[in-house]
Structure formats: structure tokens, C-alpha cells
DRENKE-328874 format. One record per residue: residue in one letter; y, z, x of N, C-alpha, C in turn. Coordinates in steps of 0.05 Angstrom, whole numbers, padded with zeros to 5 digits, always signed. Layout:
<recs>
AYZXYZXYZX ...
</recs>
This chain:
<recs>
X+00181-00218+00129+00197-00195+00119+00182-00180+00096 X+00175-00189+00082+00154-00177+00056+00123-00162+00064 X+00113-00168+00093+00106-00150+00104+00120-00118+00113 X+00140-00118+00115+00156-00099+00114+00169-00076+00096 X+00159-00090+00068+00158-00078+00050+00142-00064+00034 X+00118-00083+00052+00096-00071+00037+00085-00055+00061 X+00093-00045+00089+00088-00025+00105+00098-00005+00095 X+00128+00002+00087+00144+00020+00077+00132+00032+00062 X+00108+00016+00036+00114+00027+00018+00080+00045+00022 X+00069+00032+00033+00037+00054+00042+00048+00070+00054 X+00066+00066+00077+00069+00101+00091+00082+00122+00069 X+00097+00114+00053+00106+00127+00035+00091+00145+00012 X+00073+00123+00011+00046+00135-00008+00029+00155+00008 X+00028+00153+00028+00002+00165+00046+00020+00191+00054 X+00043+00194+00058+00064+00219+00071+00063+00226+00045 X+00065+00223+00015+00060+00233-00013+00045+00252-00007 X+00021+00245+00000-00003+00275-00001-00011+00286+00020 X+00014+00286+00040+00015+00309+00062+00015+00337+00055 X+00042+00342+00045+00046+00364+00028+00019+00387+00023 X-00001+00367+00000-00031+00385-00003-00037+00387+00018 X-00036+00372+00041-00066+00386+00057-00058+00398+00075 X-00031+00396+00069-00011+00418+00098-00023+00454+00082 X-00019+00459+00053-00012+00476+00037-00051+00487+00035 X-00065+00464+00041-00091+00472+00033-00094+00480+00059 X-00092+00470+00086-00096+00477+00107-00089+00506+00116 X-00059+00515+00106-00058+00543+00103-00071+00561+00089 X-00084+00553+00070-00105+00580+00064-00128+00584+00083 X-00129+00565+00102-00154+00571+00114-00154+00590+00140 X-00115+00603+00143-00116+00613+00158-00087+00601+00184 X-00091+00579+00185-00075+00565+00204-00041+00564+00203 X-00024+00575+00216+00002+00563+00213+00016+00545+00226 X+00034+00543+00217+00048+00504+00224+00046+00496+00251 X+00043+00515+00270+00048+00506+00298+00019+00500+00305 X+00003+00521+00298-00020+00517+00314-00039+00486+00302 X-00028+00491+00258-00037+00459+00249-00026+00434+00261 X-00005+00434+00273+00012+00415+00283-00018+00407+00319 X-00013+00421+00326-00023+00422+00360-00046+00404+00348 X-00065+00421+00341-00092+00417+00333-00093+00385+00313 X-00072+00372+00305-00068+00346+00291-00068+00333+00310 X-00047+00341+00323-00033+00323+00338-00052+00306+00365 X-00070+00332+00374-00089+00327+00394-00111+00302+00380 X-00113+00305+00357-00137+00288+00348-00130+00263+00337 X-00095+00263+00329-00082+00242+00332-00084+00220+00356 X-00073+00239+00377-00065+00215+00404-00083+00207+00400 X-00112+00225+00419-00140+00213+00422-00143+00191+00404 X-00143+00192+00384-00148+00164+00367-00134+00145+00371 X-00101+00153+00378-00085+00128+00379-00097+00111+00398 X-00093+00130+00415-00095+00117+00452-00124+00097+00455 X-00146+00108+00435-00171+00107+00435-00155+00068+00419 X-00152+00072+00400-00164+00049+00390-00139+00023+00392 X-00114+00037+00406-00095+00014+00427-00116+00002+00446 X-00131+00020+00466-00145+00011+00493-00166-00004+00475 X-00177+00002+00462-00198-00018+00447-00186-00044+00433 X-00167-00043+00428-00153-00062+00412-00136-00083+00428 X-00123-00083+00454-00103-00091+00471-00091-00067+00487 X-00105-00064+00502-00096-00042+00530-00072-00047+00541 X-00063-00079+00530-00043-00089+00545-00010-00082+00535 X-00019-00070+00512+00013-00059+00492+00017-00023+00505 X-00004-00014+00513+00001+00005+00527+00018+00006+00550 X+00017-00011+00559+00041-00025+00589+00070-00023+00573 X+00082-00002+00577+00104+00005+00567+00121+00004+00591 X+00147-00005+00592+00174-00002+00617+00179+00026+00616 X+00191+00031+00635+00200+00057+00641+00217+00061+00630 X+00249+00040+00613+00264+00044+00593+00250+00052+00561 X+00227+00038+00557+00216+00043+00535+00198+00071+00531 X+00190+00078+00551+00173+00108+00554+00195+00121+00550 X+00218+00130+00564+00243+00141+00564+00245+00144+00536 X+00255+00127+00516+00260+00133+00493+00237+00130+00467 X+00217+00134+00485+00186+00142+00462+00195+00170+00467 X+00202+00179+00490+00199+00211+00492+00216+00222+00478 X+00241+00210+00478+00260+00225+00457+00249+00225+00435 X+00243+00201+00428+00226+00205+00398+00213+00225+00390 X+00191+00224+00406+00174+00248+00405+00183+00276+00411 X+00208+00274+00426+00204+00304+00431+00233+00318+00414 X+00249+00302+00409+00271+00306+00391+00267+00308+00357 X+00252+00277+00356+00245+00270+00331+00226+00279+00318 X+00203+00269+00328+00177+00279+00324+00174+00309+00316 X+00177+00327+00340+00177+00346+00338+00188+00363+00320 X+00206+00365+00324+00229+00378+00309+00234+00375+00279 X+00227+00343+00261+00213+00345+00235+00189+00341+00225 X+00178+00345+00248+00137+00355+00227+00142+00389+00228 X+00159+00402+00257+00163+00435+00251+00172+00444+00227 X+00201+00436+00226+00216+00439+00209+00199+00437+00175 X+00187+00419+00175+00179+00395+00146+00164+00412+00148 X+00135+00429+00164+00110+00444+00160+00124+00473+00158 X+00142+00488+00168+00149+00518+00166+00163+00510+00138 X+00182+00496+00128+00188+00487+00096+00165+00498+00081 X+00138+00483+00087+00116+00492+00067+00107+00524+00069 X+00111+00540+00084+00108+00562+00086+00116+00582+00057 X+00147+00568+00066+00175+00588+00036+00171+00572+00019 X+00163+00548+00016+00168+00535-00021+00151+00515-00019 X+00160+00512-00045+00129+00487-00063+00128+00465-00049 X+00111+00448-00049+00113+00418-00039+00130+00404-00056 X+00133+00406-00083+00154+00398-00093+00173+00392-00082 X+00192+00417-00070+00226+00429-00074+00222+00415-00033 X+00200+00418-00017+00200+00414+00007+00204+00380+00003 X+00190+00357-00008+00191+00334-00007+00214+00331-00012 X+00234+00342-00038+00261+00336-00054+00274+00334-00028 X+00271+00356-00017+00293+00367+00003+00295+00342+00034 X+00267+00333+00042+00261+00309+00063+00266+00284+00050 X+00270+00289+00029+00280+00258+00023+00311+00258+00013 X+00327+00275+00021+00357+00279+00026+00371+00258+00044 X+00342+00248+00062+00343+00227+00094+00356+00211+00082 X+00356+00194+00068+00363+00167+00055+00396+00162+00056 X+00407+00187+00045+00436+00182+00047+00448+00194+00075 X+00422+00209+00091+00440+00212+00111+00434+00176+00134 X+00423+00173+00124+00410+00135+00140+00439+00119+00134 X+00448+00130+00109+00460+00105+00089+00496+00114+00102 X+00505+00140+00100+00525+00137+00116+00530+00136+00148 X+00509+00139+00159+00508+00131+00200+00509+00103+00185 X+00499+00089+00173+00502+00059+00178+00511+00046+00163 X+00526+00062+00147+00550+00052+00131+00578+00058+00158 X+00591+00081+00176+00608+00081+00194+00594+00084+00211 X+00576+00080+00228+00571+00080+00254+00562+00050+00262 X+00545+00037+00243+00535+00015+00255+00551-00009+00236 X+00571+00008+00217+00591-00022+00210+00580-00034+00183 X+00555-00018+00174+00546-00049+00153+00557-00048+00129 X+00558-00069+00114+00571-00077+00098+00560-00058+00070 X+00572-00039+00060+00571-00027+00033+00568-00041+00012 X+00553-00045+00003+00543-00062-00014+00546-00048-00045 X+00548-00051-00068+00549-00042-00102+00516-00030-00098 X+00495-00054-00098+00482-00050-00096+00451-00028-00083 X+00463-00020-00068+00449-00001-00048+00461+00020-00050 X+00495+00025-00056+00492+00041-00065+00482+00055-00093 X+00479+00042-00113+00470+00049-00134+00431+00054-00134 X+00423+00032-00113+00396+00042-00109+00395+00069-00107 X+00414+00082-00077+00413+00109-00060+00416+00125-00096 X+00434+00128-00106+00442+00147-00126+00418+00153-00148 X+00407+00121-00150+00392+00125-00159+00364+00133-00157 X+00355+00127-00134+00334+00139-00115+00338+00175-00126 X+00363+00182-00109+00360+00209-00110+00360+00227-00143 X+00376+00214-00164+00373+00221-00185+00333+00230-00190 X+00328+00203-00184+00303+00197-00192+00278+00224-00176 X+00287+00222-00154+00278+00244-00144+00282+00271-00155 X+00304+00277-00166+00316+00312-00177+00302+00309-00209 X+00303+00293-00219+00270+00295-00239+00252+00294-00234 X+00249+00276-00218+00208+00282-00221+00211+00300-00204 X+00217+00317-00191+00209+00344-00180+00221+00373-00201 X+00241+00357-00213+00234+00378-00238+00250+00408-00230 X+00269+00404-00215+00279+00426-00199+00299+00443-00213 X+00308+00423-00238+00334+00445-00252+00318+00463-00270 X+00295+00454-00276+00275+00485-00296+00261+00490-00279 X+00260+00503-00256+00246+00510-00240+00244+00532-00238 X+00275+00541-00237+00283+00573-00239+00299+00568-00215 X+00314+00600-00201+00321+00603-00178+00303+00614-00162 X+00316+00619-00144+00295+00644-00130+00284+00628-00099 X+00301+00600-00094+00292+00595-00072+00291+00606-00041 X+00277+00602-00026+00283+00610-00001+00294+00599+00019 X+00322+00614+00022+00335+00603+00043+00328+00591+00060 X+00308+00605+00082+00305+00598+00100+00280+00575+00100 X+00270+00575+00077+00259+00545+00066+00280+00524+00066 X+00296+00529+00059+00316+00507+00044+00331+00489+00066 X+00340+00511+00081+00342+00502+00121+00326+00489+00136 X+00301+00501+00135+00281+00478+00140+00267+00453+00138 X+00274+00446+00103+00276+00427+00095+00291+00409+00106 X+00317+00421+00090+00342+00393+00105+00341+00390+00130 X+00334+00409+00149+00337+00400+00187+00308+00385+00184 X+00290+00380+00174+00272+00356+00177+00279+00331+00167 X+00298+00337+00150+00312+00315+00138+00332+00301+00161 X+00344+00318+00169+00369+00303+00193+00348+00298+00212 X+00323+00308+00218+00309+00290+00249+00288+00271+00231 X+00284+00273+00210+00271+00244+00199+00288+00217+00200 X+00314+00236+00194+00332+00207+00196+00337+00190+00223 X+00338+00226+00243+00348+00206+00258+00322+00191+00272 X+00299+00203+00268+00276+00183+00277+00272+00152+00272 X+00285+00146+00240+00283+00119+00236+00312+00104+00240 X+00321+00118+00247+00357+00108+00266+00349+00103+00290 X+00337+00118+00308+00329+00111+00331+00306+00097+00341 X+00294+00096+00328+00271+00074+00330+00293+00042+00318 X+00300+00047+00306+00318+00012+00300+00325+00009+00320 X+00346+00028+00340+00359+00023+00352+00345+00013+00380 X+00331+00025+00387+00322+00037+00417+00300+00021+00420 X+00276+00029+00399+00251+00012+00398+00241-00009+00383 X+00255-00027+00375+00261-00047+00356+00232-00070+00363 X+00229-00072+00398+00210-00093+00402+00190-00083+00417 X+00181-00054+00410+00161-00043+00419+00137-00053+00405 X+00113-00042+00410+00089-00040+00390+00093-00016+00376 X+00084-00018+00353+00087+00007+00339+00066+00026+00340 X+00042+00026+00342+00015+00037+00353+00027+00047+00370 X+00042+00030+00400+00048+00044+00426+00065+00071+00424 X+00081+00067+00404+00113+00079+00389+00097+00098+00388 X+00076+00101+00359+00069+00120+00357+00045+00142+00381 X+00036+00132+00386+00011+00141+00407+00039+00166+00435 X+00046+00148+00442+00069+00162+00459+00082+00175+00453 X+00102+00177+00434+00118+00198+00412+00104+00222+00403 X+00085+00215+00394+00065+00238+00384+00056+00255+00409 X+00045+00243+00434+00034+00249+00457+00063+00266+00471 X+00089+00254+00470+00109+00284+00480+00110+00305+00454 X+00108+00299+00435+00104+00313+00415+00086+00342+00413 X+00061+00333+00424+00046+00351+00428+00045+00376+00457 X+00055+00351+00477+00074+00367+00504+00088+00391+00498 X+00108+00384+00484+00130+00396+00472+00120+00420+00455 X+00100+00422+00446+00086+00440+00422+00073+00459+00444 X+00064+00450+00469+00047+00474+00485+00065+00493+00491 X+00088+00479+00492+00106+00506+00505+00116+00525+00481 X+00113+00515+00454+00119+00532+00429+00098+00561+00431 X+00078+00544+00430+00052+00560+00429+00023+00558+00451 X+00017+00568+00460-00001+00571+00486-00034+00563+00481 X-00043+00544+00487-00066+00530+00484-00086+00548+00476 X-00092+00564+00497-00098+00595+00486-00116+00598+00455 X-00109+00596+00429-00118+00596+00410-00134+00576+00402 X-00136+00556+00418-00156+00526+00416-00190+00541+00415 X-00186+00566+00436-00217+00580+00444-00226+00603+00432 X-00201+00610+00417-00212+00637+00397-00230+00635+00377 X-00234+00615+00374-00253+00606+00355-00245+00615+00325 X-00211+00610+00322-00208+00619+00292-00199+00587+00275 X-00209+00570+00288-00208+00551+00265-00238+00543+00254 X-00233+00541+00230-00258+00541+00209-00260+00500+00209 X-00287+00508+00203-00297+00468+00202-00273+00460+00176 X-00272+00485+00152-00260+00467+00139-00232+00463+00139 X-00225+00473+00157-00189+00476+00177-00197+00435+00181 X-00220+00439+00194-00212+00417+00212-00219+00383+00191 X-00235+00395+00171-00230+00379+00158-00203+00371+00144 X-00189+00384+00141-00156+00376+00124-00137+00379+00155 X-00150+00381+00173-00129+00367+00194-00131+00340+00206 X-00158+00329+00196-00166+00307+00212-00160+00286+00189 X-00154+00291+00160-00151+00277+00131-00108+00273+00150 X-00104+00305+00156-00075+00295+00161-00065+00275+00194 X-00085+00281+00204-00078+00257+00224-00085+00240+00218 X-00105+00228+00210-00104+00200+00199-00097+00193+00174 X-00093+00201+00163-00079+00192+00134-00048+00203+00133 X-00042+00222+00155-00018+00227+00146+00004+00224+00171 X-00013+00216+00190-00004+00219+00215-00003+00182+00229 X-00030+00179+00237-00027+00161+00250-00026+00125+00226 X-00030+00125+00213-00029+00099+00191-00001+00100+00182 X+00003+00126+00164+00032+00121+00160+00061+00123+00178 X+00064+00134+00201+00075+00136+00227+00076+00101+00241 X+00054+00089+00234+00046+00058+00247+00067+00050+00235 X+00057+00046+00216+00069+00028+00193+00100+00032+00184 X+00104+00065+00188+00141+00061+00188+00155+00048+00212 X+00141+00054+00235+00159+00038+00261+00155+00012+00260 X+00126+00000+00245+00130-00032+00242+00147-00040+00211 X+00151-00025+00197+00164-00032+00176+00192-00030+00177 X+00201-00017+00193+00236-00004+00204+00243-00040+00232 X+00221-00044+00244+00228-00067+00250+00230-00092+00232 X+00219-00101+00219+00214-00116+00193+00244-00113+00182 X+00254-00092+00173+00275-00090+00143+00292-00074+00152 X+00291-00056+00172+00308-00040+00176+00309-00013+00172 X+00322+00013+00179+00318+00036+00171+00328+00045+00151 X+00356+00030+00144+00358+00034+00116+00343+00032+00094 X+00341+00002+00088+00314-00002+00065+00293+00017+00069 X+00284+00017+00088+00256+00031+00096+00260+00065+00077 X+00287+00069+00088+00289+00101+00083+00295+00104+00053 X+00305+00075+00038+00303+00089+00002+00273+00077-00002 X+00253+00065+00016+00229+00055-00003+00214+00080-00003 X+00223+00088+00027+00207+00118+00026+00203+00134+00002 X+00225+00137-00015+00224+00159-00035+00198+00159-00061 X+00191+00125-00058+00151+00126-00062+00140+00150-00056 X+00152+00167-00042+00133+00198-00035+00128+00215-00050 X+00150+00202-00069+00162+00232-00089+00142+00227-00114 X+00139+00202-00121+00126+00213-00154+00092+00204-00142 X+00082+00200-00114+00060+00196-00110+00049+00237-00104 X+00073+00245-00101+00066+00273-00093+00059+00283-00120 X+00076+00274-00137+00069+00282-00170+00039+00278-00170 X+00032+00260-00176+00007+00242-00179+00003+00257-00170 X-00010+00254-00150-00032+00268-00130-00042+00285-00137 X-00008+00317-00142-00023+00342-00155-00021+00334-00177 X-00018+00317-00200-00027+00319-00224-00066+00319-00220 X-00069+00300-00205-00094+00288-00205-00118+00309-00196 X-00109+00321-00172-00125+00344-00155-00123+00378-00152 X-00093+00384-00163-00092+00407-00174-00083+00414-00205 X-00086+00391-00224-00083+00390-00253-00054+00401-00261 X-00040+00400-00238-00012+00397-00252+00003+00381-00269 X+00015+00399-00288+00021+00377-00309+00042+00363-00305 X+00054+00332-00320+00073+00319-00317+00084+00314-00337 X+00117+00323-00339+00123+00320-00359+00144+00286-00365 X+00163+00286-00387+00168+00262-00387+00198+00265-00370 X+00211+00276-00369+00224+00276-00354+00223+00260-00319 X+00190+00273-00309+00184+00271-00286+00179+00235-00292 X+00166+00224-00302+00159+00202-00316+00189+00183-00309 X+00206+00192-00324+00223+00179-00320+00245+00173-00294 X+00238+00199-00279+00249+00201-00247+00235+00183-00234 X+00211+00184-00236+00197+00166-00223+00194+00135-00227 X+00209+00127-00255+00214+00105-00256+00240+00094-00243 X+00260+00113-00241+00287+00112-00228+00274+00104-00200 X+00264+00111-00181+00248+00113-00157+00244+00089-00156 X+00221+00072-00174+00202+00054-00168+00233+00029-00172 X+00244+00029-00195+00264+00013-00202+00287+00007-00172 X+00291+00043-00162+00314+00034-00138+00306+00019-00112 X+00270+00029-00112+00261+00005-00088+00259-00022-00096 X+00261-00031-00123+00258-00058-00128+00287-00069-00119 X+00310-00047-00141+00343-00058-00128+00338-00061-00097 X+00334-00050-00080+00335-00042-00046+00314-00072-00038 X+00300-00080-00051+00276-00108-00043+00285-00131-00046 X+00305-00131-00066+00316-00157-00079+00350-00161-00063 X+00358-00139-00040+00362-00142-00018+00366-00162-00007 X+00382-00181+00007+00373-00204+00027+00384-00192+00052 
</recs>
């Protein structure tokens, strides 16, 4: 089980500095659909590449289990990397992360009345505190106004298909491989993207080497390692736990741009981020 915790908490770290290279990727020209295709292609390839190198034999998926990789992918998948990448278009990586990590309480009431579980003092005060912890270190009440709606929509609908990605993976794909989970999901994922947008632009020759360098940093660092590791860590502990350790995203996103675009941190953010680290410890100490 403590493998499970400590899967949670790398994908969490590694989905932290998505955000930059989604936001760096757009200066070079690229928008969300076409960055998405162009990930996604260099994703599978690798998945598929280093399953068949690794045990060809986890690739032998049932026809019930392909069935609900596809939903994954084509419900889930899809629908919050769109959502979560057109977000970065209208607003900061800040106010976009705040807003994807809304998931937590929507995890916490499906399985507080849908799947029955027992409401605990505890978990809930993690969740409250998670999210407190989050609305400081992003720092959002001096921010000003001035958001964009149609950011703000985008956000939360990646938020309701993040959730329900780690709801349905508990449910559905619980004794899959998670490599397989992901390799397949991603693969209708990218299906699903040709019909958004028409392959067509693969040959215009408007992606730059250094496009493809911050797309190939986001498939593998942001794609295929942390994607592994949530479907083996949601088996491990569950989607609940999983979905408040997640909020690790929030003050690693701090970091990150403190570290690489010299944004400053104030104490406030400091202390959100201890609310954070503190509510995954309440959420670990868990039985």
C-alpha cells in the first residue's frame, strides 16, 4: 500500500510542471489541439514501444477491458487534457491548476453517495483543507479580477473528466496493467483528436525543433510516467486518497515557476502549501 502513495505523489509532482511547458509550448506557435496530437503520437509510440519490450504479454487485453480503456481515453482522456490545455490559453497556470484540482471534492462526494463510503471527520477536514491550502498558494484573492470566463469553464470541465477518469479507472480497470491502461487510453485519445483536427498539419512543416522539444519533456514527464503511476496508484489506495495527494501539484507548480521563471513566493503561498503537504499526511495516516 505505501507504494501507492508514493506513486500518487510523483505523478503529482511531475503534472506540477505541465502547466510551463504547455504555456512555453505556445509561444512557439502551437495550439492545444495540434500540442495535444503531436504528444500524444510520441506518447503511444513509446508506450507501446517499451510494454512490447518489457512483457508483450500485458498487452493481451480482453475485449471487456479494451472496451473500457476506450472510454477512458475517449471520454476521459480526451476531454480533460482539451479542456485543461484550452484553460491555458485564457489564464495563468496558476488560476488553471486551482481550478483542476476542484477534482478532489468532486471524487469525495460520488463516493461519499454513490459508492456508500463511510464519511469519515477526517478526510473530510483533509478535503477542506487541501482546498484552503490550494486558494493560497495560488494566491488568487490578490490577484485581481478580470478572469476569463470561458477559461474558468474550461478549467472546471477538466476538473469533472479528471474525476471522472480516476472514478473509472477504480471502477472498471482496477486489475489491469497500468502501462496497458495507459498506452490504450491515450491511443483512443489520439483517434478521437484526428477527427478534432485533420492530420494535415503534421506536413506543413510549422512545428519548430523547439516545439518538439517541450512536447516530448510533456509526454514523458507529463504524460506517460505520471498517467502510469496514477492508474497504478488509484489501484493501490484508491481514487479518493489518490485525488487529495494529487493536490502535491499545487505548491510544486509554485516551485517550479519560482525556480525557472523567478516568480516570487510569498508567505502566504508558504503556508497554503503547508496546508497541502499536512492534508496528504491526514489522507496517509488513513487505514
Amino acid at each position: 500500500m505505501k507504494k501507492g502513495y508514493i506513486y500518487a505523489a510523483i505523478s503529482a509532482i511531475l503534472f506540477g510542471t505541465a502547466g510551463i511547458f504547455v504555456k512555453l509550448a505556445y509561444k512557439t506557435g502551437l495550439d492545444s489541439i495540434s500540442l495535444l496530437i503531436v504528444q500524444y503520437m510520441i506518447a503511444v509510440f513509446l508506450m507501446f514501444l517499451i510494454a512490447f519490450l518489457k512483457d508483450r504479454k500485458k498487452l493481451h487485453v480482453s475485449k471487456r477491458e479494451l472496451f473500457n480503456m476506450a472510454v477512458l481515453g475517449v471520454v476521459g482522456n480526451t476531454l480533460m487534457t482539451v479542456f485543461y490545455y484550452k484553460a491555458f490559453e485564457h489564464l495563468q497556470v496558476a488560476m488553471v491548476t486551482m481550478l483542476l484540482f476542484t477534482y478532489p471534492i468532486m471524487v469525495f462526494i460520488y463516493s461519499s453517495i454513490f459508492q456508500k463510503q463511510k464519511i469519515e471527520p477526517k478526510k473530510i477536514m483533509a478535503i477542506f483543507m487541501a482546498f484552503v491550502g490550494c486558494t493560497l498558494t495560488l494566491n488568487i484573492f490578490s490577484a485581481g479580477g478580470g478572469y476569463s470566463i470561458k477559461g474558468l469553464i474550461f478549467g472546471l470541465l477538466s476538473a469533472v473528466f479528471y474525476a471522472f477518469m480516476n472514478l473509472y479507472t477504480e471502477k472498471r480497470l482496477d486489475n489491469a496493467d497500468a502501462l496497458s491502461i495507459n498506452a490504450y487510453s491515450t491511443l483512443f485519445s489520439l483517434i478521437t483528436l484526428f477527427f478534432m483536427r485533420k492530420p494535415g498539419f503534421l506536413f506543413e512543416g510549422n512545428i519548430k525543433f523547439e516545439s518538439l522539444v517541450y512536447i516530448i519533456i510533456l509526454a514523458v514527464l507529463c504524460e506517460i510516467v505520471p498517467l502510469t503511476l496514477l492508474y497504478k496508484s488509484i489501484q493501490h489506495i484508491g481514487a479518493l486518497k489518490v485525488s487529495v495527494i494529487g493536490n502535491l501539484e499545487i505548491p510544486t507548480a509554485v516551485i517550479v515557476s519560482f525556480v525557472f521563471l523567478r516568480e516570487t513566493i510569498s508567505i502566504t503561498q508558504i503556508i497554503g502549501a503547508s496546508l497541502i503537504v499536512y492534508a496528504v499526511y491526514l489522507i496517509r495516516e488513513q487505514k
